[in-house]
Structure formats: structure tokens, C-alpha cells
TORTORGU-317283 format. One record per residue: residue in three letters; x, y, z of N, C-alpha, C in turn. Coordinates in steps of 0.2 Angstrom, whole numbers, plus 5000, padded with zeros to 4 digits. Example, Ala and Ser with C-alpha at 12.3 -4.5 7.8 and 13.67 -1.06 7.14 Angstrom:
// TORTORGU-317283
ala506649725039506249785039506649845039ser506449895035506849955036506450005039
END
This chain:
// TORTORGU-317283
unk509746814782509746804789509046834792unk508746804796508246844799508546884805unk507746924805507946974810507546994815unk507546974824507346964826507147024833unk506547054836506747114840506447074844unk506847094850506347064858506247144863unk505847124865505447184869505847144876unk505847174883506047124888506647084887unk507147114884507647064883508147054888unk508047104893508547114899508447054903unk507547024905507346974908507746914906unk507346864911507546804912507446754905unk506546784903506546754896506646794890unk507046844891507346874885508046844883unk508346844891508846844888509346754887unk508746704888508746654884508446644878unk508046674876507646684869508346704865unk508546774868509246784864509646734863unk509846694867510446664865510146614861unk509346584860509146524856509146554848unk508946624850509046634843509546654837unk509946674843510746704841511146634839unk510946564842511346504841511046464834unk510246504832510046494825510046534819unk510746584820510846624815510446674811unk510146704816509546754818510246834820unk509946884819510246934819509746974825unk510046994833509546984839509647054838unk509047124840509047174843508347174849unk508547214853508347244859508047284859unk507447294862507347364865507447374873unk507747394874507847434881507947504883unk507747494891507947574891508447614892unk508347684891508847724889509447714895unk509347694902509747684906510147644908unk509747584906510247524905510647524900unk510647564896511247574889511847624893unk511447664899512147694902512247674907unk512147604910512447594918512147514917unk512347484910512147404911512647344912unk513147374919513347344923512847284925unk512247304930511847284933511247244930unk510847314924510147304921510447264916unk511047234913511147194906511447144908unk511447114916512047054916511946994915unk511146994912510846934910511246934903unk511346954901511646954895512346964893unk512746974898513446984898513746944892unk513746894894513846834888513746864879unk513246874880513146884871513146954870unk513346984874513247064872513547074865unk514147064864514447114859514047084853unk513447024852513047014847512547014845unk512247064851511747104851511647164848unk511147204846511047264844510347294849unk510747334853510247354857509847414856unk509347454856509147494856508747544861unk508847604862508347634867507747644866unk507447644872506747644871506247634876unk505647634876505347634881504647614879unk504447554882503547544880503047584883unk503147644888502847664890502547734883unk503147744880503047804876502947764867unk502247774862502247764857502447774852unk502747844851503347874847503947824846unk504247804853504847784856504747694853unk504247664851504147614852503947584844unk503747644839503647644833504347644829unk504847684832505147724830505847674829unk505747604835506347574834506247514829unk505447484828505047464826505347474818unk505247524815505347554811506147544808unk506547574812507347564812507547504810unk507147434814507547374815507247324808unk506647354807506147324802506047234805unk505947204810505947154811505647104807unk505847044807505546974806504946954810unk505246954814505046924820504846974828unk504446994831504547014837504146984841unk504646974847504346924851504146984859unk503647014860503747064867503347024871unk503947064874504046994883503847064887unk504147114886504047174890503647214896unk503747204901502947184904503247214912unk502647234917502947214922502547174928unk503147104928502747014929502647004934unk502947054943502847044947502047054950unk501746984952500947014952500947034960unk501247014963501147054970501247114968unk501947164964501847214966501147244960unk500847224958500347244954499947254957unk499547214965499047254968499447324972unk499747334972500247384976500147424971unk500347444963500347494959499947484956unk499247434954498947454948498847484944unk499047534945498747594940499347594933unk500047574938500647584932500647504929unk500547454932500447404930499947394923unk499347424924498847394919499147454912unk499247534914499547594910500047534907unk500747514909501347484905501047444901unk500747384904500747324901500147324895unk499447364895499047364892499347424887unk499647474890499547524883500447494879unk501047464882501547464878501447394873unk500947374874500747294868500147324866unk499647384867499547434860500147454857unk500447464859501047524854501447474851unk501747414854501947364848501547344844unk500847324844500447304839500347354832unk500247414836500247464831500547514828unk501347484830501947524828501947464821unk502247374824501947324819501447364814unk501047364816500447384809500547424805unk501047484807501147554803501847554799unk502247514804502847504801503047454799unk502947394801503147334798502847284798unk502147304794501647244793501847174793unk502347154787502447094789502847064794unk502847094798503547044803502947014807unk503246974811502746924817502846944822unk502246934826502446954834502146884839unk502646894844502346844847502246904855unk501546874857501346924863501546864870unk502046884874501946834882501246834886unk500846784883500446794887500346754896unk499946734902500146704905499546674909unk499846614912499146594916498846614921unk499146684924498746714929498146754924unk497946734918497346764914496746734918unk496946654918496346594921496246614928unk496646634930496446634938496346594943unk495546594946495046544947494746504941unk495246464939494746424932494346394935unk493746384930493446344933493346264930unk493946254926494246194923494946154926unk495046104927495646094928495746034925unk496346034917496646094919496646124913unk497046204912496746264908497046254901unk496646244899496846234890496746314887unk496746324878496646384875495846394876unk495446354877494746384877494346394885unk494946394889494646404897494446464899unk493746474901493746544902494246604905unk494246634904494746684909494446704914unk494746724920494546734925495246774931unk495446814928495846834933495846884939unk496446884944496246884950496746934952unk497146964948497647024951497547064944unk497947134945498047194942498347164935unk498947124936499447084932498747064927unk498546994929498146954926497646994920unk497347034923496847084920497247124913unk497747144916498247174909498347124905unk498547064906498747004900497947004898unk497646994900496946974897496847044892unk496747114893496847124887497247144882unk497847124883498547124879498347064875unk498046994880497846944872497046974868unk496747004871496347024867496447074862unk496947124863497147154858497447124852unk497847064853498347034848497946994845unk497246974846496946944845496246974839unk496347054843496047094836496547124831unk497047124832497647134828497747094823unk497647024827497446954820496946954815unk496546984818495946954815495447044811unk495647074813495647154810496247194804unk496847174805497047184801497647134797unk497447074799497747034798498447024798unk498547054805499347014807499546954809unk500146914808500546854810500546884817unk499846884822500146884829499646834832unk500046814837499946774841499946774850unk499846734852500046734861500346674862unk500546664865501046604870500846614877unk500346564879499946554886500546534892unk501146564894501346544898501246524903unk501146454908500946444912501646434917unk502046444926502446494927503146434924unk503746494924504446474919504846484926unk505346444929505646484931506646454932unk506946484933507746464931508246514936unk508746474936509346514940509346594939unk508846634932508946694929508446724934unk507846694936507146724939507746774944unk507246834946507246884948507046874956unk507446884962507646874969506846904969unk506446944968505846954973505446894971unk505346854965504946804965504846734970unk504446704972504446684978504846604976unk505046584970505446504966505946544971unk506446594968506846624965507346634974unk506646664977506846684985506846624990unk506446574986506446504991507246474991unk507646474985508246444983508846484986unk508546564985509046604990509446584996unk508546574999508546575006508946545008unk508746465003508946415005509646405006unk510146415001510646445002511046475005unk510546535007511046575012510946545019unk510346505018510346485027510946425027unk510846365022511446315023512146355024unk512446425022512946455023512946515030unk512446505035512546535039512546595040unk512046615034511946685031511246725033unk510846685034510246695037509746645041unk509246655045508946615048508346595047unk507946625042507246605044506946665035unk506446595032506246635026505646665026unk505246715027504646715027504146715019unk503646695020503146675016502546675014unk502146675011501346685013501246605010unk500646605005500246545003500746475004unk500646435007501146395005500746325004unk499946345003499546285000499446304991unk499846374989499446394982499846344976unk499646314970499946274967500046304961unk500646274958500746294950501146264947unk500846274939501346224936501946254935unk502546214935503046264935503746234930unk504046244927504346224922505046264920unk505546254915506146304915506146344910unk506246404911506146454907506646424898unk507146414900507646404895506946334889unk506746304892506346264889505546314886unk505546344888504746384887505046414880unk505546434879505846494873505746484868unk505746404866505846364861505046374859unk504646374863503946394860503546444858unk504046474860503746554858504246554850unk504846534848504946514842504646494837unk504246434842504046364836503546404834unk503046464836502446494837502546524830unk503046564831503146614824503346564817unk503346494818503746474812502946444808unk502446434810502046404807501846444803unk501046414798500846434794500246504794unk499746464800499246524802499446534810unk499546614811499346624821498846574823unk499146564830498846504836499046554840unk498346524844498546544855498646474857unk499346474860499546414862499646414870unk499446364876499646344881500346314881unk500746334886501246304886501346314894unk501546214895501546204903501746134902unk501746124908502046054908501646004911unk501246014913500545984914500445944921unk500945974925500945944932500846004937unk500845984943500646044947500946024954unk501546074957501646064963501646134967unk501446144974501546164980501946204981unk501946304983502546334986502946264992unk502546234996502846185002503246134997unk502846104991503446044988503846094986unk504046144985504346184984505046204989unk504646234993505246244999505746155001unk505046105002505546055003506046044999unk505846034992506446004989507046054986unk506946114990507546174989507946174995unk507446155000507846145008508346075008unk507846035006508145955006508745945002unk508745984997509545984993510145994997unk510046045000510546065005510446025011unk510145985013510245965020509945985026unk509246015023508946075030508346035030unk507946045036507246035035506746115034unk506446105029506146165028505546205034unk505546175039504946165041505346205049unk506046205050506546235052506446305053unk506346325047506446405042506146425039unk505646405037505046435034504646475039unk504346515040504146565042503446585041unk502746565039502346605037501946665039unk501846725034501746775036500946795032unk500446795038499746835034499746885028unk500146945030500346995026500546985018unk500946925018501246885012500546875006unk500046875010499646815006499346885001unk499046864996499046904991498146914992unk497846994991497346994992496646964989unk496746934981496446884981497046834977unk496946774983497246714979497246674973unk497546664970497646584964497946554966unk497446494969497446424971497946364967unk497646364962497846294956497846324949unk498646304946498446344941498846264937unk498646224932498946184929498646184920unk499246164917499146184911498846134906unk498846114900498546064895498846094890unk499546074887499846084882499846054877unk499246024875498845974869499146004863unk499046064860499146104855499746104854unk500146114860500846144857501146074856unk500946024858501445984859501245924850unk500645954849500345904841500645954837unk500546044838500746064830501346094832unk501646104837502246134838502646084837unk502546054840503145964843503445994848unk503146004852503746074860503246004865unk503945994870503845964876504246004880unk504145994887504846024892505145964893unk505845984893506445944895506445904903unk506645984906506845984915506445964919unk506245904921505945894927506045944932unk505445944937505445994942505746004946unk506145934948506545954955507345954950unk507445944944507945954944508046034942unk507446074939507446124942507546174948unk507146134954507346164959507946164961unk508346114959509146094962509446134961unk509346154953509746174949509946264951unk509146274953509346354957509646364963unk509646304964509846294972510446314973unk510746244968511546284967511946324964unk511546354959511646434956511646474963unk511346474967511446504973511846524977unk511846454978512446404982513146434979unk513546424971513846484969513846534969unk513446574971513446654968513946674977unk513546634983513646654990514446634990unk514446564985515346554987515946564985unk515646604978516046654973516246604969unk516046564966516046504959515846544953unk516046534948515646544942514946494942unk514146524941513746464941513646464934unk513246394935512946384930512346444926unk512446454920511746494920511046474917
END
């Protein structure tokens, strides 16, 4: 049986990576923090489901010791660190804690790996806000990098380190260029996530009006449950790859709002709101992807069209506000 550790498994793509790998007779530990082990009422309900087949562990990517130490205990096969903190708005707000987490806690799994359990695999989450302002459209593995927030600059060099870690001590590591994932699971501050809310709450008389900033900025957007599968296939090959993973289309926060308002019956043009303040101090315009690679050596396509994406969170919403079990 292998044996699997996920950094980040409390998230949206951890904790369907869990359950992908739990359904292939994979044996799943966690790293998490010490608090969610004592109040994971709230911080584990992604995982409610498959908890009792988990092994969780405490820990923290901010501290080395803490990071080596579980590394060590679990001996992994596989490690996939998702672990990160992805909200890029709040990244120009804290930079400092932003690039500190994200750059030093994917040192500390690279060379907790190194010390302790050279042969396991890691796969690092990499992301398209590395491209930024690319100046290619659209962004494949050899696009320059050019990123435009705190977030971005941290993934940038988190794959460069994984990238020295392949090629200096020759580890099974890799990156997975995610371009954006998102699902019923995504996190209320993200702007999919808060569109689908809103939406929701305003068809139920809940709220009036959603406010928002860029609602020209475009992205690929795609469902997280679908993305997981590639960060898998990554670890299964012969030699590490950086792989793009996207679905190769590009829509609109606006095609967004409409077709998360129009499901319910609203016009989004109603309730939408734009607020200067929202708009990020430098913007990413276009960000679409070229999944050539993953799609020849991986065999990884995405499933879910986009709107049935957006539906899909619509009425996980729509649930939540009318006390249904949703789908997850």
C-alpha cells in the first residue's frame, strides 16, 4: 500500500486529493495544525467524510523541526504540498507572512524530503499567477514568469526551488502549474466562491447587492476535483515534469457573475456593485493555459465544463442557505 502525505489537506484541493487517493487504496496522512486537531469542528469539515481514514498529524510549515519531524514519522511515498497561503488579495496586505510561509515552509518540505526520506515524491502546487502579465497567450511550461502580487513571487520561487531540488540532489520533485480550480469547497473570501454566495443569498432575500472590483480580469477556470487527478498522474511517471494544468479557455469575473445570477433568475447587472477599492494594486488581466504536456504524457483532460461549474456552486449554496444536504 502506498503511502501518501498531503501538506494543505484541510483545503479545497486537499481534501479531494484525499478522497482520490483514499478511493485508490493509498494509505492518506495530513499535516495540520496543532488547533485543528483540537477544534476541527470547523478547520476539518472539508473532510468530515473521510476522517476516521485519515491519519493526521500536527504540525506547522512555518517551523522546520515541526516539518522534518512528521516527514520523518510518516516516511511518505508520495507528498503532494498544497500548503500555502492562496488568497492573493490578502498577500498585498501581509507580504511579509505571505512570502516568510509560502517560500520558507516548501524549503522545509524539500529538505525535510532530502534528510529524511529521499525516495518519496513530491509534488509542489504550483500556480498561474507566477505568469502574471505573460507575455504569451496562452501560458505553457516555457512562458516567462512575470508575476504581479506577493502570492505570485512566492510560487515563483517555491518552483524554483523544487526545481533545484531535482536537479541538485536528484529528487522525484516536481510542480503542477495550476491555472485557477474552483468547486463548491473554494473558500467564501474568493471572488468564484463569493459570486455564487451572493447569488444565493440575494435569490433568497438574504442580501441586496454584491460588491466587486475587476470585472473585466479573465481566467481559466476549471473544477478543482478534476485538477487532483494531475497532480497524481505527475507522481506516477518515469522522470519529474513541470506540468501546466488548465483547461484552455478563458472567461470573465462578468461571464461569471452572469451565469451564477442567471441560474437563479436574477439579472446580475441588478446587484452587482463595483467598488474601486476591490481592484488589486497590480492587476492580472488574461491568464489562460496550454495543457499540451499534460494532456500527451499524462492523458489528464478536465471533465466539467464551466458553466456547469458555476451551477454547480450555485446550488451548493442555494443548499447550504435552505438547510439540504449539498452536494459536495
Amino acid at each position: 500500500m502506498k503511502r501518501a502525505l498531503i501538506t494543505g489537506i484541510t483545503g479545497q484541493d486537499g481534501s479531494y486529493l484525499a478522497e482520490y487517493l483514499l478511493d485508490l487504496g493509498y494509505e492518506v496522512h495530513g499535516l495540520v495544525r496543532h488547533v485543528a486537531l483540537q477544534d476541527g469542528r470547523d478547520r476539518l469539515q472539508r473532510l468530515t467524510p473521510i476522517l476516521p481514514r485519515l491519519r493526521l498529524h500536527s504540525g506547522s510549515l512555518e517551523n522546520a523541526a515541526s516539518v522534518f519531524h512528521v516527514v520523518q514519522r510518516v516516511q511518505p511515498d508520495e507528498l503532494y504540498h498544497l500548503g500555502a497561503q492562496t488568497f492573493v488579495p490578502y498577500s498585498f496586505e501581509d507580504a511579509f507572512s505571505t512570502l516568510q510561509t509560502n517560500i520558507n515552509g516548501t524549503h522545509f518540505v524539500l529538505e525535510a524530503v532530502k534528510q529524511a526520506a529521499p525516495h518519496c515524491r513530491i509534488y509542489f502546487a504550483s500556480s498561474s499567477e507566477m505568469f502574471g502579465n505573460a507575455d504569451e497567450q496562452p501560458q505553457r511550461e516555457t512562458t516567462r514568469f512575470h508575476p504581479r502580487s506577493p502570492y505570485g513571487i512566492a510560487k515563483v520561487a517555491g518552483f524554483h526551488l523544487t526545481r533545484n531540488y531535482r536537479e541538485a540532489y536528484q529528487l522525484f520533485a516536481c510542480s503542477g502549474i495550476m491555472f485557477n480550480h474552483e468547486s463548491p469547497r473554494r473558500g467564501f473570501e474568493f471572488v468564484t466562491r463569493k459570486i455564487t454566495q451572493h447569488a444565493a443569498r440575494i435569490k433568497r432575500g438574504l442580501a441586496k447587492e454584491l460588491p466587486l472590483g475587476n470585472l473585466d480580469a479573465q481566467r481559466d477556470w476549471g473544477f478543482a476535483r478534476d485538477y487532483v487527478r494531475a497532480m497524481h498522474a505527475m507522481l506516477q511517471q518515469s522522470t519529474p515534469q513541470d506540468y501546466v494544468v488548465a483547461t484552455g479557455e478563458t472567461h470573465s469575473v462578468r461571464e461569471f457573475c452572469e451565469l451564477a445570477f442567471g441560474h437563479v433568475g436574477l439579472n446580475w447587472k441588478d446587484h452587482v456593485v463595483t467598488k474601486p477599492e476591490l481592484h488589486r494594486p497590480a492587476e492580472v488581466f488574461t491568464l489562460i493555459g496550454d495543457a499540451t504536456r499534460a494532456r500527451q504524457e499524462l492523458g489528464w483532460s478536465p471533465l466539467m465544463p464551466f458553466r456547469e461549474l458555476v451551477e454547480s456552486m450555485v446550488d451548493h449554496d442555494l443548499a447550504l442557505i435552505d438547510g439540504l444536504k449539498p452536494t459536495p
